[in-house]
SEDREN-800037 format. One record per residue (C-alpha): x, y, z; residue in three letters. Coordinates in steps of 0.1 Angstrom, whole numbers, padded with zeros to 4 digits, always signed. Example, Ala and Ser with C-alpha at 12.3 -4.5 7.8 and 13.67 -1.06 7.14 Angstrom:
# SEDREN-800037
+0123-0045+0078ALA+0137-0011+0071SER
# end
This chain:
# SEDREN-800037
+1106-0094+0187UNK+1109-0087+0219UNK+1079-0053+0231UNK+1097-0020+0247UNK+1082-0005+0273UNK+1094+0031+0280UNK+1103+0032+0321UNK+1098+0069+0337UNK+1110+0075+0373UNK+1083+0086+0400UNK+1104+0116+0413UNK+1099+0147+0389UNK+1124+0167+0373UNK+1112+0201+0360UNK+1135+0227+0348UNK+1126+0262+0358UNK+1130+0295+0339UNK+1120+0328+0356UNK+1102+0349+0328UNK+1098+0389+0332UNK+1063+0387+0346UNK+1078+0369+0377UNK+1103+0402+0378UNK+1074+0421+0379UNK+1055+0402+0402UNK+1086+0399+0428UNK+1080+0418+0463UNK+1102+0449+0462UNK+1120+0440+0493UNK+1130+0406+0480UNK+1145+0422+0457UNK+1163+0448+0475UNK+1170+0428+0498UNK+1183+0398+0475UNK+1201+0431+0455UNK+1222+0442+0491UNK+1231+0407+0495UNK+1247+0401+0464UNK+1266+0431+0465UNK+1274+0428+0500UNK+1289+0389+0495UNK+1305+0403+0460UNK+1328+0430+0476UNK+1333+0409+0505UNK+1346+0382+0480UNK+1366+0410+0459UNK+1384+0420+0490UNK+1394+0385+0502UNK+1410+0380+0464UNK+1427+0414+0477UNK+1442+0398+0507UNK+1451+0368+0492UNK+1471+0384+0467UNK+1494+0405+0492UNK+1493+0371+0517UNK+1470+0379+0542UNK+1450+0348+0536UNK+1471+0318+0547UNK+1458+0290+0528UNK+1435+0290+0503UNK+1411+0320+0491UNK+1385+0298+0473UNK+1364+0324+0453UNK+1325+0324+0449UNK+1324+0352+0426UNK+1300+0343+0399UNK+1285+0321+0422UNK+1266+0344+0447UNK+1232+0339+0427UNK+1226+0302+0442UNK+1231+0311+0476UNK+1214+0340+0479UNK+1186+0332+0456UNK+1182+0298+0477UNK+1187+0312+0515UNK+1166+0337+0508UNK+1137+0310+0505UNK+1145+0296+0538UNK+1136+0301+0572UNK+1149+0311+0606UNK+1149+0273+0619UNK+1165+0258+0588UNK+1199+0247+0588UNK+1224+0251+0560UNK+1258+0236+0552UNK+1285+0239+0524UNK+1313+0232+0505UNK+1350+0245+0502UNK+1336+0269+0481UNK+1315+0284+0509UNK+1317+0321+0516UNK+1288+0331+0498UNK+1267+0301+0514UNK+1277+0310+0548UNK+1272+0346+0546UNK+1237+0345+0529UNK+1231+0324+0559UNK+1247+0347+0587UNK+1233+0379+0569UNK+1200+0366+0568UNK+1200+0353+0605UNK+1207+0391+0617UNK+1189+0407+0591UNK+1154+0383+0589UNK+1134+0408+0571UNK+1160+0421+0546UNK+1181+0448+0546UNK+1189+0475+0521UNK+1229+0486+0512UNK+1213+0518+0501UNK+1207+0527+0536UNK+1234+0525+0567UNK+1238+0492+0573UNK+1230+0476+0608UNK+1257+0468+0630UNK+1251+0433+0635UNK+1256+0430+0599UNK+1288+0446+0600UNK+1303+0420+0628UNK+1291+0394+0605UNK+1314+0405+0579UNK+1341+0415+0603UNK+1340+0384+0621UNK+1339+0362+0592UNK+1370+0380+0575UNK+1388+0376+0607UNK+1379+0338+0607UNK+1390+0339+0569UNK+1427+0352+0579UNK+1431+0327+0608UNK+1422+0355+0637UNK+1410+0347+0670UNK+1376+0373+0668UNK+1366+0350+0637UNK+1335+0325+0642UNK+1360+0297+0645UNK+1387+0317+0663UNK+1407+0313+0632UNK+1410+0278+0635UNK+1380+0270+0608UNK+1394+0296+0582UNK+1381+0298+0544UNK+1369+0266+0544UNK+1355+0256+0580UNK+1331+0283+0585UNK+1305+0283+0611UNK+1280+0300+0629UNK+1250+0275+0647UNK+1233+0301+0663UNK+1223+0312+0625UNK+1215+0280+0615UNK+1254+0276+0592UNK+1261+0244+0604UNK+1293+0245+0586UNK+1315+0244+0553UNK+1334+0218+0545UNK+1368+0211+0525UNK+1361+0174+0522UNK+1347+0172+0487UNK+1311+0156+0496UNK+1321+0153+0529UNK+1295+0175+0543UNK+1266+0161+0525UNK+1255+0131+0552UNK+1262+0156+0580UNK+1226+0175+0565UNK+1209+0142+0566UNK+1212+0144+0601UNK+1202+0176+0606UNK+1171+0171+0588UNK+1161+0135+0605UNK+1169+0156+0639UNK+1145+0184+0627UNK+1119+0164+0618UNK+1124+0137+0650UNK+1124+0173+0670UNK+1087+0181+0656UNK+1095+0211+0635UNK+1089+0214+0599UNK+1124+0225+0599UNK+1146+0214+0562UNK+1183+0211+0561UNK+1200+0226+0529UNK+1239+0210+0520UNK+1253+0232+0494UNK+1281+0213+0472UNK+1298+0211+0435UNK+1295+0194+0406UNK+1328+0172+0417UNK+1305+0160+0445UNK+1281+0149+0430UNK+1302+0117+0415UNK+1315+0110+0452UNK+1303+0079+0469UNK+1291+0097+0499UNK+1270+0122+0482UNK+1252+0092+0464UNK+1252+0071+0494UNK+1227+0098+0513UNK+1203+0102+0483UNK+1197+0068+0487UNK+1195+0074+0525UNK+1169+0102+0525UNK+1151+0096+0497UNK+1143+0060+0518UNK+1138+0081+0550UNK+1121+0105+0536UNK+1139+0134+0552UNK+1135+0169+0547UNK+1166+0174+0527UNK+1177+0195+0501UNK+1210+0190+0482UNK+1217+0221+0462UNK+1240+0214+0435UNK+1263+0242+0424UNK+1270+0230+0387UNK+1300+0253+0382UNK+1310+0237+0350UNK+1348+0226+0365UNK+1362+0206+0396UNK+1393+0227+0394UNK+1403+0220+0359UNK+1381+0187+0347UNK+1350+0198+0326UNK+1315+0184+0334UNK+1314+0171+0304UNK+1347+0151+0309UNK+1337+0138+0346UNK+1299+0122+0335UNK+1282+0110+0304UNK+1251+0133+0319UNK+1262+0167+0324UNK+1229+0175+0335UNK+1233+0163+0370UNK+1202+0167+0382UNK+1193+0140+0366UNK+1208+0118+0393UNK+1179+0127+0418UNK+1146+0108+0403UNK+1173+0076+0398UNK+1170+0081+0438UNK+1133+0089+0434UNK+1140+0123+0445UNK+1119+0154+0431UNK+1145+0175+0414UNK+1149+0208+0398UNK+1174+0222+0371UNK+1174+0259+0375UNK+1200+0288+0356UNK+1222+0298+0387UNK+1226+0332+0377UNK+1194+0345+0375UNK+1189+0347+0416UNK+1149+0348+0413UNK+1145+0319+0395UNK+1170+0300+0418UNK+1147+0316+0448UNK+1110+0303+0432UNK+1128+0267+0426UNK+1142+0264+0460UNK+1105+0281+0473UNK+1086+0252+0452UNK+1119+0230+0469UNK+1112+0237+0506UNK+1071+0238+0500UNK+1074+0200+0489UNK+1101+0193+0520UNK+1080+0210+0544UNK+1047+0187+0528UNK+1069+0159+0536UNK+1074+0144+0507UNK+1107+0140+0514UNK+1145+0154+0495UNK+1147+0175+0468UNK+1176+0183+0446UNK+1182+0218+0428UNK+1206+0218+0403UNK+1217+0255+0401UNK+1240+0258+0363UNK+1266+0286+0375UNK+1302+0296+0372UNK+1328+0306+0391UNK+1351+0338+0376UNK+1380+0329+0389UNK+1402+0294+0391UNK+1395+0270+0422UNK+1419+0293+0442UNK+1433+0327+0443UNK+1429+0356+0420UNK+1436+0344+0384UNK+1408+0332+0360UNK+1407+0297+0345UNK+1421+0312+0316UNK+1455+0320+0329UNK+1458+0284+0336UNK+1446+0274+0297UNK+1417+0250+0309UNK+1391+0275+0299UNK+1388+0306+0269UNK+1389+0340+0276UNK+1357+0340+0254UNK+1340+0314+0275UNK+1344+0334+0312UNK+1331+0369+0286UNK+1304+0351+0280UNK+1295+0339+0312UNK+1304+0375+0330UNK+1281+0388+0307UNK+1249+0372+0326UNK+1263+0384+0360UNK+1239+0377+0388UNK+1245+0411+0404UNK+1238+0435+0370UNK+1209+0410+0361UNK+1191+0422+0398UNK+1202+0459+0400UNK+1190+0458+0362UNK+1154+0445+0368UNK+1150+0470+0400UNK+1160+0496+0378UNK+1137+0488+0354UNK+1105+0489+0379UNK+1119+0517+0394UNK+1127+0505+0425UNK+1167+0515+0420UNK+1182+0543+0399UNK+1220+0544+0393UNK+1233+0566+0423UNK+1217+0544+0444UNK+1229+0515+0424UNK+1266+0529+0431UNK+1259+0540+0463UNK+1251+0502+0472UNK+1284+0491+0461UNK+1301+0519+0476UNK+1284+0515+0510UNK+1292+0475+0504UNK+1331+0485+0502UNK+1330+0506+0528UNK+1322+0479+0551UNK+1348+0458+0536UNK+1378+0485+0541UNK+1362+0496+0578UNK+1370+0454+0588UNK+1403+0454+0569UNK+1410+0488+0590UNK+1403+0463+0625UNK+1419+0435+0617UNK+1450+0448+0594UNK+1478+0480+0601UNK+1510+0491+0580UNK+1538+0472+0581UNK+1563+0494+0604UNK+1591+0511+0577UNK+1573+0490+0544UNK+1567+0499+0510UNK+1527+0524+0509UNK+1500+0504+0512UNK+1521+0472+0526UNK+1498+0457+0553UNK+1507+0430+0579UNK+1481+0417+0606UNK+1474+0439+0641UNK+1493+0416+0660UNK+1467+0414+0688UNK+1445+0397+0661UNK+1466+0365+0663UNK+1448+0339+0684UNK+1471+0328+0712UNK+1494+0296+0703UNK+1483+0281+0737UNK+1449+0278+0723UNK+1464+0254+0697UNK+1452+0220+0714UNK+1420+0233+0737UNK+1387+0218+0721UNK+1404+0187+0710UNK+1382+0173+0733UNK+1355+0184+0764UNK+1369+0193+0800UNK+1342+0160+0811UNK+1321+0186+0831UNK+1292+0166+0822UNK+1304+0144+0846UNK+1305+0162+0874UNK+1270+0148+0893UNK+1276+0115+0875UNK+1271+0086+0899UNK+1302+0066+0896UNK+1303+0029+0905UNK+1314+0015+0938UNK+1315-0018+0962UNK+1280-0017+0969UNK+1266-0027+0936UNK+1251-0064+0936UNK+1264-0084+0905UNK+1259-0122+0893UNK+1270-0136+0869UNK+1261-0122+0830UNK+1264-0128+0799UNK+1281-0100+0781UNK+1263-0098+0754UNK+1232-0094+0772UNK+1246-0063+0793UNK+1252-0048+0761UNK+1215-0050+0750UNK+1200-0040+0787UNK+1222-0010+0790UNK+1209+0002+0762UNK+1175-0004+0768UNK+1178+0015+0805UNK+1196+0043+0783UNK+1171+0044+0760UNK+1139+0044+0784UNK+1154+0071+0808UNK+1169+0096+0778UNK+1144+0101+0750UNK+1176+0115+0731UNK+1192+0082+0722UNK+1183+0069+0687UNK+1203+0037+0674UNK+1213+0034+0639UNK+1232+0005+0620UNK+1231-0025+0597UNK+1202-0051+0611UNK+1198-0035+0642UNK+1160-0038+0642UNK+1163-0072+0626UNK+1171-0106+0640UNK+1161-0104+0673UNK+1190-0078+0680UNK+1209-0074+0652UNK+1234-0100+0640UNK+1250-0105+0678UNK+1214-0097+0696UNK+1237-0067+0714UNK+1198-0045+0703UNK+1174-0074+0715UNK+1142-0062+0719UNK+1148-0022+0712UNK+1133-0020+0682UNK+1101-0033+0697UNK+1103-0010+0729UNK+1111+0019+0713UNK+1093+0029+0679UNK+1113+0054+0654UNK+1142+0052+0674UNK+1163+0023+0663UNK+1171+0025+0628UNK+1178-0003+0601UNK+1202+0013+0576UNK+1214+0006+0538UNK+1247-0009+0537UNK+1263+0030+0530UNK+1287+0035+0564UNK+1295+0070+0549UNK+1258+0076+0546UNK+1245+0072+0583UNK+1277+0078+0598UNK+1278+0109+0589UNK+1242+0115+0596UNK+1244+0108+0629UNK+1278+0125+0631UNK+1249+0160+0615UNK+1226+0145+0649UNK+1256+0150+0674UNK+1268+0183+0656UNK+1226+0194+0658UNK+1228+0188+0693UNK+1190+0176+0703UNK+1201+0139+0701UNK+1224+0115+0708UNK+1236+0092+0681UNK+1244+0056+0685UNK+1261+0040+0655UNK+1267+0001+0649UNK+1292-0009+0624UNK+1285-0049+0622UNK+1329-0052+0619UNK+1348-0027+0626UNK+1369-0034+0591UNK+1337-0010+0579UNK+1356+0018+0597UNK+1378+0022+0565UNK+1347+0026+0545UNK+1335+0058+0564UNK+1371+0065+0574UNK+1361+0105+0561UNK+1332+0107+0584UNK+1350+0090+0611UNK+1384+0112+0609UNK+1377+0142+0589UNK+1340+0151+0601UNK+1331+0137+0635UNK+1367+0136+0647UNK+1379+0169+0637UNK+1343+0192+0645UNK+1347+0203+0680UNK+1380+0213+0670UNK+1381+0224+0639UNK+1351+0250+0649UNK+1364+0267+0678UNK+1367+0240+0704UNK+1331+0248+0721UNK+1304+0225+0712UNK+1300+0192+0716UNK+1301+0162+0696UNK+1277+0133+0714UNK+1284+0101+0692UNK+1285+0069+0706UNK+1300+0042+0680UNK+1299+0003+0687UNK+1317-0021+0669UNK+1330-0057+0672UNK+1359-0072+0669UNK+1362-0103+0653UNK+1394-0117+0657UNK+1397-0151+0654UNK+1361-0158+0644UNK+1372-0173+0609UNK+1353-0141+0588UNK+1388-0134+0573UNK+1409-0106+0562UNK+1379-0081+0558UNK+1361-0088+0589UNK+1389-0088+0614UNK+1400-0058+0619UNK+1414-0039+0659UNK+1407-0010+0650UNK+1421+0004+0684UNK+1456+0018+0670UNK+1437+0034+0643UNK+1414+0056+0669UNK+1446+0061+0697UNK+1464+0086+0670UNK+1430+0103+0648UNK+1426+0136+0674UNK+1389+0139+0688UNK+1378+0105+0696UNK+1376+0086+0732UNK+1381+0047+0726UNK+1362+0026+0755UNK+1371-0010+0754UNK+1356-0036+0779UNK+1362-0067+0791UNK+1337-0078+0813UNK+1300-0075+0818UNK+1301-0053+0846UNK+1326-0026+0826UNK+1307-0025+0795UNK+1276-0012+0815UNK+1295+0015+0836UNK+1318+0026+0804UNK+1285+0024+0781UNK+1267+0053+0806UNK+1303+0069+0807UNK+1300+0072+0764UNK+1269+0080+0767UNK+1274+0108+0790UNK+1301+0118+0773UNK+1303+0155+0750UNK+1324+0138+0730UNK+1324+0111+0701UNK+1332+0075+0722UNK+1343+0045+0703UNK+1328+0016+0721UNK+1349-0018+0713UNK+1331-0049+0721UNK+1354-0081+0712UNK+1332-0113+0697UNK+1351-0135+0715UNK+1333-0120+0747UNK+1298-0118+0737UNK+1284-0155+0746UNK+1311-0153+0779UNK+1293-0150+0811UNK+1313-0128+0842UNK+1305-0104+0870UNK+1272-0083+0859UNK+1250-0059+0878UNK+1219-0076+0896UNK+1199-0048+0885UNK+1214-0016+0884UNK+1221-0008+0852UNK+1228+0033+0862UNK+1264+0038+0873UNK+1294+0048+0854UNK+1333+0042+0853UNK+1353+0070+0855UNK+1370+0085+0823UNK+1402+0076+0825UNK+1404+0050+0852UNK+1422+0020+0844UNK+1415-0016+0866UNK+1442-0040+0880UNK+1431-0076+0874UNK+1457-0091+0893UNK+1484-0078+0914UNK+1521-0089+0910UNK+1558-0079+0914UNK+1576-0094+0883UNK+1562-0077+0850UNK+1532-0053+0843UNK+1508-0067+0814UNK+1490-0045+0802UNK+1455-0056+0781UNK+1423-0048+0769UNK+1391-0066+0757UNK+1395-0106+0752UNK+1431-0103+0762UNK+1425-0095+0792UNK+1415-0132+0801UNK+1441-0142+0780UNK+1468-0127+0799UNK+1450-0138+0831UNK+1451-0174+0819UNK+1487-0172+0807UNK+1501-0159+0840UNK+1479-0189+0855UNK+1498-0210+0832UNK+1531-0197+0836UNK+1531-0192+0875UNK+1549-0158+0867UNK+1541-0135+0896UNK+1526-0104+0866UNK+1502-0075+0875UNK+1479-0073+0849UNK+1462-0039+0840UNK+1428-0038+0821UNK+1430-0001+0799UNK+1395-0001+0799UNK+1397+0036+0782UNK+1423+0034+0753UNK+1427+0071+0740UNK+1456+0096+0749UNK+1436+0118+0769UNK+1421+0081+0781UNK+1449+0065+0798UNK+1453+0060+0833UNK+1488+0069+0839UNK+1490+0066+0878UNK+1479+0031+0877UNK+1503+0026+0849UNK+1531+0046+0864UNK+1527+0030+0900UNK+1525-0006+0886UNK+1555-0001+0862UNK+1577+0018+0891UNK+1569-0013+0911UNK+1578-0043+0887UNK+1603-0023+0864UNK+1591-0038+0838UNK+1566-0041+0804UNK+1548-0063+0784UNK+1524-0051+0763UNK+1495-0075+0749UNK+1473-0073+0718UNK+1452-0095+0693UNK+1456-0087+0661UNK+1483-0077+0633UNK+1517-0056+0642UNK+1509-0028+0612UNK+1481-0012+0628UNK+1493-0023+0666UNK+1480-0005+0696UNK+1508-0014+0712UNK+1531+0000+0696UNK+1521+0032+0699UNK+1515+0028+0740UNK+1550+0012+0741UNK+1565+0044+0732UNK+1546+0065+0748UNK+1553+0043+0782UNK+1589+0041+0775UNK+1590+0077+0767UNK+1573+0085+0803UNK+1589+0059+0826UNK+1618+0055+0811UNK+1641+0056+0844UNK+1621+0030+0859UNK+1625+0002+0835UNK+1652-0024+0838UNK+1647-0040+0802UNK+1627-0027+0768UNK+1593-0027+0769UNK+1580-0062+0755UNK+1548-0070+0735UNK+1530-0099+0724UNK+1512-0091+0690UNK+1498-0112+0661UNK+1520-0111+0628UNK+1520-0087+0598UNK+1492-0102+0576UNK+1456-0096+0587UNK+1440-0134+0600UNK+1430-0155+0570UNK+1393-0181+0571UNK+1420-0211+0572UNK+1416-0219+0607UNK+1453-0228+0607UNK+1464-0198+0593UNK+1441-0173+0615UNK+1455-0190+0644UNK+1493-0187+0631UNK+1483-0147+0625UNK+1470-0137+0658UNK+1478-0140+0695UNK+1463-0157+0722UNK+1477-0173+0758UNK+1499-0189+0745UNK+1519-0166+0729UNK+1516-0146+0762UNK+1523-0174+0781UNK+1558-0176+0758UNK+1567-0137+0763UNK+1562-0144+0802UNK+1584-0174+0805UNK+1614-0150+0785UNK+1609-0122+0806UNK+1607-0148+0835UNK+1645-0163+0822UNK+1660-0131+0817UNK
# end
């Protein structure tokens, strides 16, 4: 028979129960203070289910009520340099943050309240109904709130989306020197998502000072707990990641405080992430004013029972008891709390002219203006404004491209303590798997990063390092096929953030990636993902073709306030070309295009490998083409006057590209070109692209499925006939 050895994990996992004697021992202003919040966040919430209900609230209205306990129990425990984010489900999370930021030493409802913390609740309302005073100016709404300056680094609709994003404002925090922890607030749907496991792995092998603070509410909309898991208990995932976790009732607000106190003690220690496991319900179904009931996925019995232990009367009835709060008082608080709540609604909200009593419609000077609807998509590239930009007087010789890529970095990296690098193997292999991080590692300590395989994991932990704002991320994805792996961090998160929160802080994220086209790694490994990037809002694409360019659009994307995608094409690494003696320091404009060769038959436009391509095909073909080099790839990206005064001098297109027609770069650009210059061309635009399927490892096939010279070479002799 075989001998069984019992296995325990090395994290802890403690369930904590607050008894009376730690109601009794609690400071009195904790208390009151803990007492004013909830009340304050409660009406707050009660009036927002008010607004929804006459459609004032465009979108969702996604309640806390019930909830309040875990975020005011847990911020509460924090401190002024901690950051916090959250989930859909975020009012209460964002206002225990904001509330405490203007109000660090509590505050009593009892009492007049301040006026900051009146603007908090005004402004957040306003950002709630879509209004331009709100935090976001209305763009963020319900579930996009934030507030940096208070340490709410936003909410998130993205279920588990915003749970790498804390990684990286903890590994900033801690790289900055503080004993600062980052808090990410999020469900019990969450905690079965990929990316949400993905960064307990993550910090638990980083050690960051991390919390993940897990609002078991019982349902993801309408699926049970018990449904979704065979362990219901879901703290139990954090000692599987060797992460000291806590189980904790969510709606008794002093025990969730002393577990998140005992939380931050062991963060601060550095020890590394916690996990608190707050059990908790929410009153009312995932949005609007109805319970769960109404829709017949929970009893009426079930939400009595729960209402019963009601954060809010379990705190005004302790104070009571010690005397610290009598009933007046008590009602006064609420009172005082709705006030507030009715003096906002009286800003923001006025009778509908000849409507039914009590109608209301929004001041109409609330309304942000509709040209604001595209500004913050992306920076105004102020930062560039002392930049030194390249010109003739730079020596080059001739490089080897993938060795620009490593030595740019390495003058980056020694003049701007900000940069840290982060991806697969980087600090392996004498560079990584291409050598494009030779010698960093070495050179500078802490600062380049071997990660798990988990894209959604560090991407969006260095997409929390660029939102921070003390560093600059740069992210390598070994293919860029890997993009559809983090496609949420990518898209949803980085993408979207400068946006999505108001259009005013930046986003510094530098991501590299190869493309392996035609390397024989097959249909998972061969990805362009250039057409992808063009049309997601947010992003700048870089793509360069020689030695020289990828040093002066490398310092351009690393100058840049905004996330860059940096495309670097295999097929160019081990090619040698013009390269800067030793200057290493200039940039290439934003937006500035190159001709490669001039001509007066056909534009051919190109970027990356295809640029030499094209250049060899025209060699071939002896068609007099001027070939453009992109360089910069995104909308706001493209150099237009080059394009425009090329195009009005040849009259007409062709557009060249590697990889598959589905996800074609080109097609995109051809409309946009034929759209623009439309009176100036004599024939359609033309483009060279590989076929529908993505390249195979048959060498034959990969060949068949992707373009090269002499498929240019073909499109040149047509255009040349015609």
């Amino acid at each position: 028979m075989p001998e069984h050895r019992s296995l325990h994990p090395g994290a802890a996992w403690t369930e904590l129960v607050a008894v009376q004697a730690d109601w009794d021992a609690a400071d009195p202003e904790l208390l009151t203070t803990m007492f004013s919040q909830l009340v304050m966040i409660r009406a707050f919430e009660e009036y927002v289910l008010e607004l929804a209900a006459a459609g004032l609230v465009h979108g969702p209205a996604h309640s806390s009520i019930g909830q309040e306990g875990g975020a005011v129990g847990s911020v509460l425990a924090l401190a002024a340099g901690d950051e916090v984010n959250g989930s859909h489900r975020g009012h209460h999370q964002f206002l225990a943050k904001a509330l405490q930021h203007v109000a660090p030493k509590g505050f009593d409802l009892t009492t007049e309240p301040s006026a900051e913390i009146r603007t908090v609740v005004l402004r957040t309302l306003a950002e709630i109904c879509g209004l331009a005073r709100g935090f976001s100016h209305g763009r963020g709404g319900s579930m996009h709130l934030q507030w940096k300056e208070a340490g709410a680094m936003g909410t998130n609709a993205i279920v588990g989306g915003g749970v790498p994003l804390a990684a990286g404002f903890a590994w900033a925090g801690r790289r900055a020197g503080t004993d600062a922890v980052a808090v990410t607030y999020f469900g019990d749907g969450a905690a079965n998502i990929g990316s949400t496991l993905e960064t307990f792995n993550l910090a638990a092998a980083w050690r960051l000072p991390v919390c993940f603070f897990l609002e078991n509410n019982q349902y993801a909309v309408s699926t049970s707990v018990a449904e979704a898991t065979g362990e219901p208990r879901l703290s139990a995932r954090g000692p599987g990641f060797g992460i000291a976790s806590w189980r904790v009732d969510g709606m008794d607000p002093l025990a969730v405080h002393l577990a998140m106190g005992e939380a931050v003690g062991h963060m601060r220690q550095g020890h590394g992430p916690t996990l608190v496991e707050a059990d908790t319900y929410r009153y009312f179904h995932q949005n609007g004013p109805f319970p769960g009931s109404a829709f017949r996925y929970r009893s009426k019995e079930e939400e009595a029972q729960w209402r019963g232990r009601d954060p809010v009367d379990l705190v005004a009835g302790h104070l009571m008891r010690r005397g610290l709060l009598d009933e007046p008082a008590r009602d006064a608080a609420r009172a005082g709390a709705k006030a507030i709540m009715a003096e906002a609604g009286a800003k923001l909200f006025e009778p509908v002219p000849g409507g039914k009593p009590g109608e209301r419609r929004i001041r109409p000077d609330e309304w942000p203006d509709p040209a604001f609807v595209d500004v913050g998509v992306r920076g105004d590239l102020a930062e560039f404004r002392d930049a030194r930009m390249a010109d003739d007087r730079i020596a080059v010789q001739e490089t080897t491209f993938v060795d620009a890529v490593a030595e740019v970095m390495r003058r980056r990296m020694a003049d701007d303590e900000r940069i840290v690098v982060m991806g697969e193997d980087v600090h392996r292999l004498n560079g990584g798997t291409n050598g494009a991080t030779k010698g960093l590692a070495d050179a500078f300590p802490g600062r380049v990063l071997g990660t798990p395989i988990s894209e959604n994991a560090f991407t969006g932990l260095a997409g929390g390092i660029a939102i921070d704002g003390r560093f600059r991320p740069v992210v390598e994805f070994m293919y860029a096929d890997f993009m559809w792996v983090a496609a949420d961090q990518l898209f949803n998160q980085v993408g979207k953030a400068r946006h999505m929160f108001g259009g005013d802080d930046p986003v510094p994220l530098v991501l590299r990636s190869k493309v392996a086209t035609g390397t024989g790694y097959g249909s998972q490994h061969s990805m362009d993902p250039a057409g992808i990037f063009a049309t997601a809002p947010g992003w700048r694409i870089a793509a360069p073709a020689t030695p020289f360019d990828y040093v002066g659009l490398m310092n351009a994307a690393l100058r840049c306030a905004d996330p860059v995608v940096v495309l670097e094409h295999v097929d160019l690494y081990s090619t040698t070309g013009p390269g800067p003696v030793d200057d290493y320091d200039y940039h290439l404009p934003v937006g500035a295009a190159a001709v490669r060769r001039s001509g007066e038959a056909v534009t051919v436009v190109a970027y990356l490998s295809m640029v030499a391509e094209a250049l060899a095909a025209v060699a071939d073909t002896g068609v007099d083409a001027e070939v453009i080099d992109l360089r910069w790839l995104d909308r706001a990206g493209l150099d237009w006057e080059t394009l425009g005064a090329s195009i009005r001098k040849t009259n007409r297109v062709l557009v060249v590209e590697q990889g598959p027609v589905g996800t074609s770069y080109g097609g995109w650009l051809a409309d946009e070109i034929a759209r623009r210059l439309f009176d100036w061309l004599d024939a359609p635009v033309q483009r060279v692209t590989g076929g529908e399927a993505s390249p195979s490892i048959s060498r034959v096939l990969e060949r068949a499925a992707i373009a090269r010279r002499e498929e240019i070479a073909a499109a040149l002799r047509r255009i040349g006939e015609a």
